[in-house]
N, C-alpha and C positions, 0 to 999 in steps of 0.2 A: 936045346933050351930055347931059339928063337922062336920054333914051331910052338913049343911048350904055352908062352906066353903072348905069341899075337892075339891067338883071341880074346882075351882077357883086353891086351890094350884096345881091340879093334870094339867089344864091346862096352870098353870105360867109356866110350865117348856119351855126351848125353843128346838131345834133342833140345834142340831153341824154342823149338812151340809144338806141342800135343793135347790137343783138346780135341772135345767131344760136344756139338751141337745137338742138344736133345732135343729140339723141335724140328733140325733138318734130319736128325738120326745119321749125321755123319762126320767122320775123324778128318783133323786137319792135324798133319805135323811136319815140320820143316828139320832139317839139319840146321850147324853151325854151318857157316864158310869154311870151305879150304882153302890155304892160299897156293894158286900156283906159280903167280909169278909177282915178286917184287922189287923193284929197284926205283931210282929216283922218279926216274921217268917214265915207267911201266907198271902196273899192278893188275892183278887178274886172280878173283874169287870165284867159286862155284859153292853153289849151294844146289841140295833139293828138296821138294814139295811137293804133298799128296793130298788133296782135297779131295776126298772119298775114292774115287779113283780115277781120277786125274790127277796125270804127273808133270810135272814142270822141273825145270832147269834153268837156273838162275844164274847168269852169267855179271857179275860185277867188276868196274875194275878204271886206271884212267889209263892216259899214253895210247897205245897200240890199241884200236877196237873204237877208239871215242870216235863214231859216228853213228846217226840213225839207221835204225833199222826198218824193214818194211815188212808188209805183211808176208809170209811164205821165206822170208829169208832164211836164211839156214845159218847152224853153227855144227862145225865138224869136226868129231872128236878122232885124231888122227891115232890109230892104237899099233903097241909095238909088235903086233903078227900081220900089220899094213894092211890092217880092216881100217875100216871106220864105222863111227856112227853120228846118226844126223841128228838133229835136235832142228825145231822150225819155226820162226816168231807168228805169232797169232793176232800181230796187232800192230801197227807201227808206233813205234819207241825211238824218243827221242835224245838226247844229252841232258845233263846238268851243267849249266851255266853258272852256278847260284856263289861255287864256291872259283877261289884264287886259280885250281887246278880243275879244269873240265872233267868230268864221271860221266856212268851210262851205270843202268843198272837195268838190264834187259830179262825177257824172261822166254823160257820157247817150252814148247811142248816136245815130249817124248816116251815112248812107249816105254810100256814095262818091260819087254822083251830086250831094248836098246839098255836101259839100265844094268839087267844082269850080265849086257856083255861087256861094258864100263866094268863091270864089277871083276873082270875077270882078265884085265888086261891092263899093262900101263900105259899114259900117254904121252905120245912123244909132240905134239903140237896140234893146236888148234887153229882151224878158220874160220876165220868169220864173214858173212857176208851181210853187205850194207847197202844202202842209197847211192854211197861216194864209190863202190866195189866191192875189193877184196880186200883183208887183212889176213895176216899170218902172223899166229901168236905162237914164238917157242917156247915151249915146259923146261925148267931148271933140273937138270935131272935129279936132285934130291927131294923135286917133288913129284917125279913122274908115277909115284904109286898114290898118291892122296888120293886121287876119282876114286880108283880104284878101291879104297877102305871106305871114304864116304858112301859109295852105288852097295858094300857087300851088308854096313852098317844098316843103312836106309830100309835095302829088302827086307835084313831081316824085322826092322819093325813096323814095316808093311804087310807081311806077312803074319805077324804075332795080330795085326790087326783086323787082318783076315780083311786086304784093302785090294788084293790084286786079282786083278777078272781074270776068267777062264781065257779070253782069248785077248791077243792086244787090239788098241783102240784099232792102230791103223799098222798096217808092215808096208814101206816106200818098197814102189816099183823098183826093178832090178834088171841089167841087160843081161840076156839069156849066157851062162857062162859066168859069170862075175865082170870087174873092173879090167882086170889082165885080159879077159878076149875083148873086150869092149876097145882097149888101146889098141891090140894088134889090129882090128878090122881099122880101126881110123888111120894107122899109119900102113895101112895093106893101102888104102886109098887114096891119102893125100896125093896131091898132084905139087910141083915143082912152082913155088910162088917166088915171084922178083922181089917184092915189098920187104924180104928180113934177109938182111946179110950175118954172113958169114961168121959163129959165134955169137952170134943175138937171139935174144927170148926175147918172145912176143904173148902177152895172154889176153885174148880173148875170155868174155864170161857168155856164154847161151843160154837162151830159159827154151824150154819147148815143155808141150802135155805129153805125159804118155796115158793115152785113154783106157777105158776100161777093158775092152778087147785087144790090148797091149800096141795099139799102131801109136805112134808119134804124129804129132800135128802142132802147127800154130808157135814154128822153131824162129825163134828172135833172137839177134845176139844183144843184148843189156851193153856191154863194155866191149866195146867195138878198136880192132888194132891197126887195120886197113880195109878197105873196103874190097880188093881181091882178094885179102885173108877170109872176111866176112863170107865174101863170097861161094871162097870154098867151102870154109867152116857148113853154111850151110847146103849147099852139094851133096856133102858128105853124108851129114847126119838125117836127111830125107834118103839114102838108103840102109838106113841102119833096119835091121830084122827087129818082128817083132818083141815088144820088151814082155816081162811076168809086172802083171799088174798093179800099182798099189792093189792094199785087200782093207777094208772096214768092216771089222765084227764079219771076216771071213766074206763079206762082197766086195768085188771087183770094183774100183771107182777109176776117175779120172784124178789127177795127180799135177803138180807143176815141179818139173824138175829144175834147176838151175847149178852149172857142171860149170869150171874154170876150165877152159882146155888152154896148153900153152904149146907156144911153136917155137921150136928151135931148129936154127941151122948148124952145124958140123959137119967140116971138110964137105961143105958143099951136100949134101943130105940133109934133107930137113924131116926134123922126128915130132911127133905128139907125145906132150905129156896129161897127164891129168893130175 
């Protein structure tokens, strides 16, 4: 009977804005919000947006995230088969001040490819990335399926609107293997640093390009933990193999990755996480 009737409830939902610009000859239409999280101190909505075919991801919310965003930032949707997907701000985005309780109501771009995989996955938390760092937002598990109905609702009237291009705009570069070989090579090479003791996490944030012909170059650490972590941090990541490209409408471009790696020591062994 649940099968029977999700879709039914999953297509009750309506749309906020759909219209048709007949001098641009092109559809805009937005979802409601979902809420993911709410409590006194934290709230966090997602909505999304398709202006002809351009998709956006509308992240709202106050507490946990209220800071500015900058251009290339990323928001990462943490999914329960331990993928993710990226979402990227296109603009620097600032707060609201205006009201008793600080807001942000940001917006990033995201492919349509990234979408159907939202649409097909729960999530178990979000990151976000900002000016001031990193934040980590955890999903309530009773709303760990909402993307997940919003991204299947959206396609499909994306789709009815005959809004989604043959290819995506952009697909992010990738280290050859996925994220799991990407770890093992970092902690195959860390070397033994004094600066974190024993049971301490330490995270560093790095920005580096990966260029069109997949080499890395121009590796910075943003959110620096010590300057021998620094150090190695980057050591490390100037030998990493080449990456698979970003792609735009299927060409090779240059790309700005920006990766939290953290460090931690146990019994004296110090491991990478990402």
């Amino acid at each position: 009977m649940c099968l029977l009737f999700a879709p039914l409830r999953l297509f009750g939902q309506k749309l906020k804005t759909e219209s048709f610009d007949q001098s641009a000859k092109k559809w805009r239409i937005e979802t409601f919000p979902a809420n993911l999280k709410s409590d006194p101190e934290a709230k966090t909505n997602v909505s999304l947006l398709a202006a002809d075919t351009a998709f956006v991801l509308q992240l709202a919310g106050s507490g946990i995230g209220t800071s500015t965003v900058d251009i290339g930032s990323e928001l990462v949707f943490l999914l329960d088969n331990d993928s993710t997907v990226i979402a990227r701000s296109p603009a620097i985005q600032g707060i609201d001040f205006q009201n008793l309780v600080s807001t942000y109501q940001h917006r990033y771009l995201i492919s349509f490819l990234d979408i159907q995989a939202l649409s097909r996955h729960n999530v178990k938390g979000l990151r976000k990335f900002s000016a001031g760092g990193v934040d980590d937002i955890p999903i309530e598990k009773k709303n760990a399926g909402k993307v997940k109905e919003l991204s299947s609702f959206f396609i499909a009237k994306v789709k009815e609107k005959k809004l989604y291009p043959d290819k995506p705009l952009i697909l992010s570069p990738g280290f050859p293997g996925g994220k799991e070989v990407m770890l093992s090579f970092l902690n195959r090479n860390v070397k033994p640093l004094p600066g974190i003791q024993n049971g301490e996490k330490k995270t560093a944030i790095v920005q580096f390009v990966v260029a069109a012909d997949g080499s890395t170059k121009d590796i910075q650490v943003k959110t620096s933990v010590a300057a021998a972590v620094d150090d190695e941090l980057i050591r490390i990541l100037k030998r990493m193999p080449r990456w698979k490209p970003a792609l735009q409408n299927g060409k090779a471009v240059d790309f700005v990755v920006t990766q939290p790696v953290t460090f931690m020591r146990m019994n004296d062994s110090l491991k990478i996480q990402l």
